[in-house]
Biopython code that builds the backbone (N, CA, C, O; Angstrom):
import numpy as np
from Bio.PDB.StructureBuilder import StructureBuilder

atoms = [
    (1, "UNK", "N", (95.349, 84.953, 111.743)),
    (1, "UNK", "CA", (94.983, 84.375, 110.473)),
    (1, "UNK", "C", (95.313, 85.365, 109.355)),
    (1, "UNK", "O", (95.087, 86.567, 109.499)),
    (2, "UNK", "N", (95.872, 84.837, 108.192)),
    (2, "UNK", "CA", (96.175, 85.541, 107.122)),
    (2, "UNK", "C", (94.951, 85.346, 106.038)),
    (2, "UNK", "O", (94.380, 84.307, 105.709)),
    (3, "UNK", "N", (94.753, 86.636, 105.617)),
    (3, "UNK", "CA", (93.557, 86.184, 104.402)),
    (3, "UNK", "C", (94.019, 86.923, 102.891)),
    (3, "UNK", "O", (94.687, 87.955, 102.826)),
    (4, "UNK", "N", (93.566, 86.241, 101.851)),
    (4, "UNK", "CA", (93.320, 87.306, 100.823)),
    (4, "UNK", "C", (92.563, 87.963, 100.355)),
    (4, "UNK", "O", (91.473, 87.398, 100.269)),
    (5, "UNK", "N", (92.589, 89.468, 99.777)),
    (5, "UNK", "CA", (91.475, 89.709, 99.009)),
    (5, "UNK", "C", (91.712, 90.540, 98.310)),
    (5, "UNK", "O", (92.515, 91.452, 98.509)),
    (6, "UNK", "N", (90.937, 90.330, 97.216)),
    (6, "UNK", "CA", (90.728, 90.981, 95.708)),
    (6, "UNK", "C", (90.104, 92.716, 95.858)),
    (6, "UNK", "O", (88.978, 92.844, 96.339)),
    (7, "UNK", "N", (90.719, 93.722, 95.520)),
    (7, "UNK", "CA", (90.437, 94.674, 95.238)),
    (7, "UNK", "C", (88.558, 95.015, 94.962)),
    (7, "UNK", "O", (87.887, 95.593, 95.817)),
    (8, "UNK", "N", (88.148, 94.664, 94.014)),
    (8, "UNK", "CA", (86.889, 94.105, 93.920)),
    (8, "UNK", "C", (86.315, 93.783, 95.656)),
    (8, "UNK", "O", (85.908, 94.496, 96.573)),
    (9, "UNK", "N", (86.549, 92.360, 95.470)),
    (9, "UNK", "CA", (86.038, 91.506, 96.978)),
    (9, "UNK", "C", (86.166, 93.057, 98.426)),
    (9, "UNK", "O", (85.343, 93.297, 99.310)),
    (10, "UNK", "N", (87.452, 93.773, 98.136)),
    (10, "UNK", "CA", (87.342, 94.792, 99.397)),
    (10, "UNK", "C", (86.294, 95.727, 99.302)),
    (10, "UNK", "O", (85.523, 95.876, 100.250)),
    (11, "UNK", "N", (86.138, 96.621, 97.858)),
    (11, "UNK", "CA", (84.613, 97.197, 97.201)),
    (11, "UNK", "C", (83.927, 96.753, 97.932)),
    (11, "UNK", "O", (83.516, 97.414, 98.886)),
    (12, "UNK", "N", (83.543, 95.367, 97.709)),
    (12, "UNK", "CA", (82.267, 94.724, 98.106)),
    (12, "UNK", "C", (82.289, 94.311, 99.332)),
    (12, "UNK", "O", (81.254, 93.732, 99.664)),
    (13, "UNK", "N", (82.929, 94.379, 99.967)),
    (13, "UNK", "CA", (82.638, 93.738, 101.470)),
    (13, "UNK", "C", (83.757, 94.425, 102.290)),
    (13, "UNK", "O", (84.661, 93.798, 102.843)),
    (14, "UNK", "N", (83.590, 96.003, 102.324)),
    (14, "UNK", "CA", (84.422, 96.593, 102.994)),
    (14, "UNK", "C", (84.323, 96.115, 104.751)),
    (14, "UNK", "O", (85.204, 95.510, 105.361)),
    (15, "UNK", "N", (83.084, 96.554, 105.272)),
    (15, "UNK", "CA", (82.740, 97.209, 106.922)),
    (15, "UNK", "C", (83.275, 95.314, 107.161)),
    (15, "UNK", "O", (84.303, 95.284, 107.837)),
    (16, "UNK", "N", (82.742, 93.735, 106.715)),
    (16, "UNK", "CA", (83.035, 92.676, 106.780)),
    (16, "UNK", "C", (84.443, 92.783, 106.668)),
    (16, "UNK", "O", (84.735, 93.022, 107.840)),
    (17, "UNK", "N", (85.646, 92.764, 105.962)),
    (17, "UNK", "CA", (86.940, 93.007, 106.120)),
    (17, "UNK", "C", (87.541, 93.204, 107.032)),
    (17, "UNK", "O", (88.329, 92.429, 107.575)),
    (18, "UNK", "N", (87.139, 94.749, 107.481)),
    (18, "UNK", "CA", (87.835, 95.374, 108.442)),
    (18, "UNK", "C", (87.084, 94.797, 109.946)),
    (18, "UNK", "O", (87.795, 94.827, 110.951)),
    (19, "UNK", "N", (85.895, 94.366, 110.052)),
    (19, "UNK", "CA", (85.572, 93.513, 111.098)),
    (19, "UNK", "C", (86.705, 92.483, 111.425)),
    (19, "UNK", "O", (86.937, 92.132, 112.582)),
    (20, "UNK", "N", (87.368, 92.039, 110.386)),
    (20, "UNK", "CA", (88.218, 91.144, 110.125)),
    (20, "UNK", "C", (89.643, 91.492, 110.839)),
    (20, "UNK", "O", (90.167, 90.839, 111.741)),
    (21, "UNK", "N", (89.960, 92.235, 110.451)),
    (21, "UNK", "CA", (91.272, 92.990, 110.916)),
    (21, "UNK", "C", (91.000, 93.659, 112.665)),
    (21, "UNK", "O", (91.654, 93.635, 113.707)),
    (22, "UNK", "N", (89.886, 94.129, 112.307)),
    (22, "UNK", "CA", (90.182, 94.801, 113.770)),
    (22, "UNK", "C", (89.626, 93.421, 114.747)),
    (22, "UNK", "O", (89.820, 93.495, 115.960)),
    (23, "UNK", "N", (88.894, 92.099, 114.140)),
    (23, "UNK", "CA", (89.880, 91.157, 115.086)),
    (23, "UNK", "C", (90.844, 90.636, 115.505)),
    (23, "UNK", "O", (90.899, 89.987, 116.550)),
    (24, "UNK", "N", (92.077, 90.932, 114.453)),
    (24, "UNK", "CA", (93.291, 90.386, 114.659)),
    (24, "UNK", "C", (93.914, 89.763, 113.849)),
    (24, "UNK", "O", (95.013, 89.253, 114.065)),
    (25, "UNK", "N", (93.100, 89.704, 112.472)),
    (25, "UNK", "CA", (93.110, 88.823, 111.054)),
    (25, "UNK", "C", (94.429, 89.928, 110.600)),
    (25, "UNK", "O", (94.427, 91.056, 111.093)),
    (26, "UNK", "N", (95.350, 89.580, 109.794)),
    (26, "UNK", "CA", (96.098, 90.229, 108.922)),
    (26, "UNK", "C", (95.525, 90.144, 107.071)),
    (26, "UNK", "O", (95.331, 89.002, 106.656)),
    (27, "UNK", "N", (95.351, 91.001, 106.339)),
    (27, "UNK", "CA", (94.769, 90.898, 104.999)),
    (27, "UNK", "C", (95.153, 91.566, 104.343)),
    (27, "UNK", "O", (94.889, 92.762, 104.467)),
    (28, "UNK", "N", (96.089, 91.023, 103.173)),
    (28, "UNK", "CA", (96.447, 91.359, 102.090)),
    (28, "UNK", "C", (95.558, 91.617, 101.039)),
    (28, "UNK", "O", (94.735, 90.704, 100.977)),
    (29, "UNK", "N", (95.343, 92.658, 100.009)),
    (29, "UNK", "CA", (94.641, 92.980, 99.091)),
    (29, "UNK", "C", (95.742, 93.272, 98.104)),
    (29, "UNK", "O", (96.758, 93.966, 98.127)),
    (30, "UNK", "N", (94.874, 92.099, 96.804)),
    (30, "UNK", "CA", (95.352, 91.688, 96.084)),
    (30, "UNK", "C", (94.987, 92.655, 94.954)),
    (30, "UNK", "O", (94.286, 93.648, 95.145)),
    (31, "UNK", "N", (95.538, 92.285, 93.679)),
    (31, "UNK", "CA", (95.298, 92.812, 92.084)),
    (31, "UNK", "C", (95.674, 91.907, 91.816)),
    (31, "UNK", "O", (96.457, 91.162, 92.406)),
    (32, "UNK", "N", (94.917, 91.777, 90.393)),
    (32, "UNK", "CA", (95.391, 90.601, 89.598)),
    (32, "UNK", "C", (96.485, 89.474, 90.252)),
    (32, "UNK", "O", (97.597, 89.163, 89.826)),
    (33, "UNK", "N", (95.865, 89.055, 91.262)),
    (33, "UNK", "CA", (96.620, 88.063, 91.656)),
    (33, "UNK", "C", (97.637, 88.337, 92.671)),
    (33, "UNK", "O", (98.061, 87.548, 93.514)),
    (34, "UNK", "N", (97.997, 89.639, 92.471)),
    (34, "UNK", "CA", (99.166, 89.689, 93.163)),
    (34, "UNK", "C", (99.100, 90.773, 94.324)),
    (34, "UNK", "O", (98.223, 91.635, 94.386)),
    (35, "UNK", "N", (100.410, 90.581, 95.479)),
    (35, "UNK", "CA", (99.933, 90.995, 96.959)),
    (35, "UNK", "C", (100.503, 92.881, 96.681)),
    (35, "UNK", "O", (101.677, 93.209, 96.508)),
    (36, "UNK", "N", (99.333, 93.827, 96.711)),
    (36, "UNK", "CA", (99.619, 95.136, 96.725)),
    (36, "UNK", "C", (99.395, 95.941, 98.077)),
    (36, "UNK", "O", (99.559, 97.158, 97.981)),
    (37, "UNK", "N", (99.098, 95.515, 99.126)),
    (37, "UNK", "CA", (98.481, 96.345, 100.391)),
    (37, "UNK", "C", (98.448, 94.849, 101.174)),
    (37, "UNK", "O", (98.274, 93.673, 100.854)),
    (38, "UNK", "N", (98.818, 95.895, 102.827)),
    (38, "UNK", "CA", (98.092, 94.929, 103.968)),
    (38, "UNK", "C", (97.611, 95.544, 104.808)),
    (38, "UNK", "O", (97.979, 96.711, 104.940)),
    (39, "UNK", "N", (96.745, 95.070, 105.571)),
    (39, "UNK", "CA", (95.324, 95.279, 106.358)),
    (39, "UNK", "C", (95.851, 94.860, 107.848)),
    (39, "UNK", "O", (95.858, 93.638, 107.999)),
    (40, "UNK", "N", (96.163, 95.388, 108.645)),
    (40, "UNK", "CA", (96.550, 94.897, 109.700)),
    (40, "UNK", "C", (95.849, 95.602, 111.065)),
    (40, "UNK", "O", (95.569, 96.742, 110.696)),
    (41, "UNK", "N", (95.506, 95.471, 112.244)),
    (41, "UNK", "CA", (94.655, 96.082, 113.161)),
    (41, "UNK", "C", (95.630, 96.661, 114.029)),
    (41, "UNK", "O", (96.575, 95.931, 114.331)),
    (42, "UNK", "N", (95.605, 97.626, 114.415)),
    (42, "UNK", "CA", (96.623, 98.761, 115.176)),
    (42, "UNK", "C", (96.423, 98.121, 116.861)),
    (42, "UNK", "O", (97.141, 98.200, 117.857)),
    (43, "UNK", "N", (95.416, 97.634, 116.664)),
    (43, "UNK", "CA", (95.389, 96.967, 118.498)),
    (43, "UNK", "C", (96.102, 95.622, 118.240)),
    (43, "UNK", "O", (96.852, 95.221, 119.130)),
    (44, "UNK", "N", (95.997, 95.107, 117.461)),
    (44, "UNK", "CA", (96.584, 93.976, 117.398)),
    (44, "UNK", "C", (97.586, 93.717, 116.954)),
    (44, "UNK", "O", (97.642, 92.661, 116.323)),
    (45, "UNK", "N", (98.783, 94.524, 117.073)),
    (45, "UNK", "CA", (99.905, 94.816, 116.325)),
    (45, "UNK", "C", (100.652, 93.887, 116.433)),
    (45, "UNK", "O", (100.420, 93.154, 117.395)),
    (46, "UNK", "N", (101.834, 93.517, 115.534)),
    (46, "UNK", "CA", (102.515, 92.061, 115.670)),
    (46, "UNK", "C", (103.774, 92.287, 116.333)),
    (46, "UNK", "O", (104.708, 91.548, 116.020)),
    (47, "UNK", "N", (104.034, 93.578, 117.574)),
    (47, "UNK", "CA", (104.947, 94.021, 118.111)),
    (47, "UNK", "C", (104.525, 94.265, 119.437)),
    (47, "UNK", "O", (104.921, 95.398, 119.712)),
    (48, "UNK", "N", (103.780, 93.662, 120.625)),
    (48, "UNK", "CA", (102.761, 94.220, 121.363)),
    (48, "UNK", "C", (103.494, 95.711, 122.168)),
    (48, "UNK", "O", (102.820, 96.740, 122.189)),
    (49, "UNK", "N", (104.502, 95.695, 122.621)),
    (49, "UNK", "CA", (104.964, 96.763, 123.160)),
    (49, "UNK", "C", (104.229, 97.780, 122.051)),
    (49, "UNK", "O", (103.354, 98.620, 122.262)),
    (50, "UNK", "N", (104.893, 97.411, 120.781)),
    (50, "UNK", "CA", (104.321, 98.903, 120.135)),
    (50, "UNK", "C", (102.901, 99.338, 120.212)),
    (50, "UNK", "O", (102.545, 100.508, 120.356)),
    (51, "UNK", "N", (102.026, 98.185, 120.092)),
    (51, "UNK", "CA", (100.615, 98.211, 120.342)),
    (51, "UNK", "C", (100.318, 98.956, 121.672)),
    (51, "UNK", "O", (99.373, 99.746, 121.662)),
    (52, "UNK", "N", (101.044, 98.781, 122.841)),
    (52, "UNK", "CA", (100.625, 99.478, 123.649)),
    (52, "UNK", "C", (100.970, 100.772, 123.727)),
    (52, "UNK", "O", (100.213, 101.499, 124.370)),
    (53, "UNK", "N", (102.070, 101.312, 123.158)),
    (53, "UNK", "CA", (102.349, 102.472, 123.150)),
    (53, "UNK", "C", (101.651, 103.301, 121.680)),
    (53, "UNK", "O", (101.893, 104.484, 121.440)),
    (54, "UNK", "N", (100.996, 102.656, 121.026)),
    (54, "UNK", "CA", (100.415, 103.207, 119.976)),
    (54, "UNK", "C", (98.789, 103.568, 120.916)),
    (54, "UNK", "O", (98.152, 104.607, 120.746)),
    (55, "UNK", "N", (98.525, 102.850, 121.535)),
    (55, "UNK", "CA", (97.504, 103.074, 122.353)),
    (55, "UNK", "C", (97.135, 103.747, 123.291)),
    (55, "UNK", "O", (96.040, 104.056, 123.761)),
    (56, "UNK", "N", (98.858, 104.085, 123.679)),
    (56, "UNK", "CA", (98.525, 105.066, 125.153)),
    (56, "UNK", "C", (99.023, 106.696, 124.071)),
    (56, "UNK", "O", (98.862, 107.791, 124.610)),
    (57, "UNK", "N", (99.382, 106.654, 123.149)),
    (57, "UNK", "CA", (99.678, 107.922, 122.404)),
    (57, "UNK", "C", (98.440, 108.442, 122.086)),
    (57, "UNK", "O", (98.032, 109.521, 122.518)),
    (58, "UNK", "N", (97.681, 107.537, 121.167)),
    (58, "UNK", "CA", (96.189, 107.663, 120.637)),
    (58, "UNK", "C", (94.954, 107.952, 121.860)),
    (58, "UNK", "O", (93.964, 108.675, 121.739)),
    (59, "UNK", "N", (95.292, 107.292, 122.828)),
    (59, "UNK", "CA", (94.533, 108.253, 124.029)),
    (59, "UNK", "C", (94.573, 109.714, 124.505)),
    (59, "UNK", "O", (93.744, 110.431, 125.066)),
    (60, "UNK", "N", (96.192, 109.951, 123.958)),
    (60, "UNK", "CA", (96.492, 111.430, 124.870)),
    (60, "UNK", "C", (96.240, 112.965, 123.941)),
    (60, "UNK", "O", (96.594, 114.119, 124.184)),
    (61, "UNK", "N", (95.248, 112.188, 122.474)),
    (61, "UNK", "CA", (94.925, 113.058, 121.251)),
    (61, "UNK", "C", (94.214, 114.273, 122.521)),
    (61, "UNK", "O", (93.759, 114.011, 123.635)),
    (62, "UNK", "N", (94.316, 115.315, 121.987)),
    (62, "UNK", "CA", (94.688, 116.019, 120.868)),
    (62, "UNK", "C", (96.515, 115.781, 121.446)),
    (62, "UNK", "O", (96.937, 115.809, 122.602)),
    (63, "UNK", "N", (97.232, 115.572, 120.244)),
    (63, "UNK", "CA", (98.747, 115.503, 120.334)),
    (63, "UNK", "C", (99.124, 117.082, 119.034)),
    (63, "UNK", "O", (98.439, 117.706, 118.224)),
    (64, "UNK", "N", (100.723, 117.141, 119.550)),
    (64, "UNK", "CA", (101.135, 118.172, 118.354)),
    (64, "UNK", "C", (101.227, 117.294, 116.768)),
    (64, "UNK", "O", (101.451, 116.121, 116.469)),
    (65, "UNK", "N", (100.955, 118.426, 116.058)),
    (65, "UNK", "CA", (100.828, 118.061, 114.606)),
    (65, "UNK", "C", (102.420, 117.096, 114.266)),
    (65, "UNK", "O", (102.500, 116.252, 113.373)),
    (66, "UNK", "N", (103.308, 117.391, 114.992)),
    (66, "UNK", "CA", (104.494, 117.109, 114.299)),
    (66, "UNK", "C", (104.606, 115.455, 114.593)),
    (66, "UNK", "O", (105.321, 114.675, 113.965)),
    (67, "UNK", "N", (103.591, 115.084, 115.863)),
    (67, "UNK", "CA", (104.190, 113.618, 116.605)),
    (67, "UNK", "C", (102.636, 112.973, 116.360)),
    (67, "UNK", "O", (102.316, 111.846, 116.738)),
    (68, "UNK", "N", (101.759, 113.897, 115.665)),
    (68, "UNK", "CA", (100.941, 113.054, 114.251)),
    (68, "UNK", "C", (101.341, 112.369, 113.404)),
    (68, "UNK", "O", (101.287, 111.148, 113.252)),
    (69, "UNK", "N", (101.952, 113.514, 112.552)),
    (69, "UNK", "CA", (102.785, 112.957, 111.600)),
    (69, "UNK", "C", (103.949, 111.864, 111.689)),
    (69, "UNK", "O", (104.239, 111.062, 110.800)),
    (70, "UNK", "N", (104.699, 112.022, 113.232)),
    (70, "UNK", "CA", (105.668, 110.845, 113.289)),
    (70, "UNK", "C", (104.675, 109.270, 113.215)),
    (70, "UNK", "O", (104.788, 108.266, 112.511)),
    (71, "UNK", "N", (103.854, 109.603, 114.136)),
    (71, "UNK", "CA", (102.961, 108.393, 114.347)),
    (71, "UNK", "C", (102.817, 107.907, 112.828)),
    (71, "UNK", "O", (103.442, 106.961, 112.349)),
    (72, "UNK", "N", (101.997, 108.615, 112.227)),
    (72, "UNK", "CA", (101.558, 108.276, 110.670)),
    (72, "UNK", "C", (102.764, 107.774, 110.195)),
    (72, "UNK", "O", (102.805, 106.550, 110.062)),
    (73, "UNK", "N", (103.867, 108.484, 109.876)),
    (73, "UNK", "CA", (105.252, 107.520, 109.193)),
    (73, "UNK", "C", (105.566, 106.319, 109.989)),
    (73, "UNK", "O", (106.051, 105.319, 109.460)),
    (74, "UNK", "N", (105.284, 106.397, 111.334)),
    (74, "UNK", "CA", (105.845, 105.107, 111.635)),
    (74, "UNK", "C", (104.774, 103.795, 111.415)),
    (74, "UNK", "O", (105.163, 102.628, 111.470)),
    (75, "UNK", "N", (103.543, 104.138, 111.190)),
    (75, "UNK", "CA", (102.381, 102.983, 110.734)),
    (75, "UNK", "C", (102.753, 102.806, 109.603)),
    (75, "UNK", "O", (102.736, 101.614, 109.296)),
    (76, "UNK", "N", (103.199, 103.693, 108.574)),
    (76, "UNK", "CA", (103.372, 103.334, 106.987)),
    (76, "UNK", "C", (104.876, 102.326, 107.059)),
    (76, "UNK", "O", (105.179, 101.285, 106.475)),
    (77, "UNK", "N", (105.600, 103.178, 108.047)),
    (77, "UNK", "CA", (106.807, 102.238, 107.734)),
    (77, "UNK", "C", (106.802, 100.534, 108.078)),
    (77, "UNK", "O", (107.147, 99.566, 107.400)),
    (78, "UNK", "N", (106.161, 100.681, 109.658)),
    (78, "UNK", "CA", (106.095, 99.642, 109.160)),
    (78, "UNK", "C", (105.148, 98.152, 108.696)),
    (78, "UNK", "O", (105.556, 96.991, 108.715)),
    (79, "UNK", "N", (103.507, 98.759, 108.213)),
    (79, "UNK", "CA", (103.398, 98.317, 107.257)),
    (79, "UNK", "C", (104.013, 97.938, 105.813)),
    (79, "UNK", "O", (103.653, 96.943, 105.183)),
    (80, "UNK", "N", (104.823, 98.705, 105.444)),
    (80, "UNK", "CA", (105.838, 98.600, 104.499)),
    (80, "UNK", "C", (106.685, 97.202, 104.607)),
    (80, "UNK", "O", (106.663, 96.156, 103.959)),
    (81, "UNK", "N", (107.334, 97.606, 105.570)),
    (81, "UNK", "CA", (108.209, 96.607, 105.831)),
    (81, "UNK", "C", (107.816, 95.144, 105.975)),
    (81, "UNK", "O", (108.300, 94.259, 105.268)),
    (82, "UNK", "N", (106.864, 94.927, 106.980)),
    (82, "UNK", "CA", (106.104, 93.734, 106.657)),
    (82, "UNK", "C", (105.649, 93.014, 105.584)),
    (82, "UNK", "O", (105.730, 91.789, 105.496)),
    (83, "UNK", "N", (105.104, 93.849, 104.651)),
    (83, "UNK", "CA", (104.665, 93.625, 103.280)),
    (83, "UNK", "C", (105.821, 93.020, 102.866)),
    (83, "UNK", "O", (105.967, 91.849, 102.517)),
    (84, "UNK", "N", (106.894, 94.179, 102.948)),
    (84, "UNK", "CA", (108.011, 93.511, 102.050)),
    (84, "UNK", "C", (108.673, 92.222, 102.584)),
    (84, "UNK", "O", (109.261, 91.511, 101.769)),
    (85, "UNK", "N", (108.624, 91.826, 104.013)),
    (85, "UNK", "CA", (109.073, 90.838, 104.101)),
    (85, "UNK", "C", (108.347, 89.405, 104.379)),
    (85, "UNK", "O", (108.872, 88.304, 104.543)),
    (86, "UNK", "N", (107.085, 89.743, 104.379)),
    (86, "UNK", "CA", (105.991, 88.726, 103.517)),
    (86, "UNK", "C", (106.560, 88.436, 101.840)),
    (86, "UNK", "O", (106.610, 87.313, 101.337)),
    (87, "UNK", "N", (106.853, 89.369, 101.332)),
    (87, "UNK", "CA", (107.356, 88.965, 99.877)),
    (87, "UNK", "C", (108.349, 88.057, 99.908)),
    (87, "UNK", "O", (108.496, 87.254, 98.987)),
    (88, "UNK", "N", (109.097, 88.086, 100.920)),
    (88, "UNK", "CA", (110.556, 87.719, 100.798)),
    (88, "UNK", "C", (110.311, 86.220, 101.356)),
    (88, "UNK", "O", (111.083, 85.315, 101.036)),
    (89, "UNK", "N", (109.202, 85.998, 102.207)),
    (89, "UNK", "CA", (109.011, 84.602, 102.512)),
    (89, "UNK", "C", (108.036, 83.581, 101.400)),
    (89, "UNK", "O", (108.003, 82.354, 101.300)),
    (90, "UNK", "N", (107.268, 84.687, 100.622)),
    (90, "UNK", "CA", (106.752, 84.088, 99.895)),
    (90, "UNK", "C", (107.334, 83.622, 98.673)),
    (90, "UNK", "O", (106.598, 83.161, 97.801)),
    (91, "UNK", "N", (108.467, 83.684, 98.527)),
    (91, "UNK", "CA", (108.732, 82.610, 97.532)),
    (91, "UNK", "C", (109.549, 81.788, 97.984)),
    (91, "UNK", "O", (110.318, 81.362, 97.122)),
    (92, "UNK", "N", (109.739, 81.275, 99.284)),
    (92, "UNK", "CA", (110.464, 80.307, 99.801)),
    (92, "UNK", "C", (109.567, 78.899, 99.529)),
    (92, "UNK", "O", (109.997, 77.810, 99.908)),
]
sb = StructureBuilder()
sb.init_structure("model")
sb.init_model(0)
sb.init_chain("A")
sb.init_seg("    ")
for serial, (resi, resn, name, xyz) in enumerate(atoms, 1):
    if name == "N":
        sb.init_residue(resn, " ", resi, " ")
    sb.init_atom(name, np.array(xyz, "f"), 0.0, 1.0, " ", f" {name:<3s}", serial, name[0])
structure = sb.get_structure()
């Protein structure tokens, strides 16, 4: 399920949100209307291979600092990317 929410609305109903996500909900947070961030649950990833290998990495913590950091770029990337290609469907 896709949801929206208002910057504000996340303020106010953070720990409810992310209940949200870490069921499996995807959630965009909005500004003035428009889509700036998404909320997506790392177990529930929309790639499951990656989900599982994000899972068996995150078990084997403590990891080296350097394949932290890869991990971290590769969640931003591709949150990124998604976002952006949510944009690209949304004006179809």
């Amino acid at each position: 399920m896709e949801t929206n929410v208002s910057v504000r609305d996340l303020r106010n109903r953070t720990a409810q949100v992310l209940d949200e996500v870490e069921a499996g909900d995807t959630v965009y947070i909005t500004r003035n209307g428009e889509r700036v961030a998404v909320l997506t649950s790392l177990t529930q990833a929309r790639h499951p291979a990656n989900a599982r290998l994000l899972a068996i990495l995150d078990a084997q913590r403590p990891y080296d600092s350097g394949l932290a950091a890869d991990l971290d770029q590769w969640k931003r990337d591709d949150l990124e990317a998604e976002a952006r290609k949510a944009e690209l469907f949304e004006d179809e």
